[in-house]
C-alpha positions in Angstrom: 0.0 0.0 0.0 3.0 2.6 0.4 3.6 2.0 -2.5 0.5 3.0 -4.3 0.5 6.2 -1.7 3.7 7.5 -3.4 2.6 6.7 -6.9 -0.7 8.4 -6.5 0.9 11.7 -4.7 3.6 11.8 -7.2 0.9 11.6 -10.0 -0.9 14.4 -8.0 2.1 17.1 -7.4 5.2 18.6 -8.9 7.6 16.7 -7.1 11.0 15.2 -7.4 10.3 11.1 -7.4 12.7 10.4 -4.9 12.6 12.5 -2.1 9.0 14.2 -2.5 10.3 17.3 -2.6 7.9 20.2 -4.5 8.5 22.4 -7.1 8.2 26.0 -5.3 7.0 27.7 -8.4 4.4 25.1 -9.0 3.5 24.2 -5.1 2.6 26.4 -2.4 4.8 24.3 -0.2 8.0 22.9 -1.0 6.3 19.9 1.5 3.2 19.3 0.3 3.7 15.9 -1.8 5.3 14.7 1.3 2.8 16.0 4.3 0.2 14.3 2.0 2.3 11.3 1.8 2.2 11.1 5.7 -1.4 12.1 6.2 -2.2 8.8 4.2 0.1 6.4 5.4 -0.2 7.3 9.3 -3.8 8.8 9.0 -2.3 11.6 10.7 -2.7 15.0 9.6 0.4 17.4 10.2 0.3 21.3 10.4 1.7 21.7 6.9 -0.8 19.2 5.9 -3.9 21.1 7.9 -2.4 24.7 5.8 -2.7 23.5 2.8 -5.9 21.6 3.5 -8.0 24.9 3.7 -7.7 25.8 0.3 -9.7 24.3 -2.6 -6.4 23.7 -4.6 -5.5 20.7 -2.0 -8.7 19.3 -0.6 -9.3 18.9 -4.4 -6.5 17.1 -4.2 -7.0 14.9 -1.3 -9.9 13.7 -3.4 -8.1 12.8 -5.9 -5.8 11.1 -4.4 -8.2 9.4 -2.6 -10.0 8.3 -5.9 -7.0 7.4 -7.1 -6.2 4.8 -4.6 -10.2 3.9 -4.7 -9.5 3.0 -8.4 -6.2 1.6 -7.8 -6.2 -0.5 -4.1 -6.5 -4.3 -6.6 -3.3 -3.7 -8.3 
């Protein structure tokens, strides 16, 4: 299952593959791919995570990501 978490936030942000690292100019946290990351492997929400969960940009994504592992959980 960690596995198909990274795949699906790395489909969902502009981040470097390896480390989860953001593109500034393209995220509004250079952390986002990984807070994400750690919300849905521990559950666990962290402050970065809670920040960027207010806007629309980023709950949009959580749903995403969520479908995404919805659509993907078999493979």
């Amino acid at each position: 299952m960690k596995e198909l978490i990274r795949k699906a936030v790395i489909v969902h942000f502009a981040c470097d593959k390896n480390n989860l690292k953001c593109d500034p100019k393209l995220e509004d946290s250079p952390n986002a791919a990984l807070d994400f990351f750690n919300y849905f492997e521990t559950g666990i929400g962290n402050d970065g995570f809670k920040k960027l969960n207010q806007t629309a940009r980023y709950r949009n994504k959580l749903k995403l990501i969520m479908r995404y592992l919805n659509n993907n959980e078999n493979d």
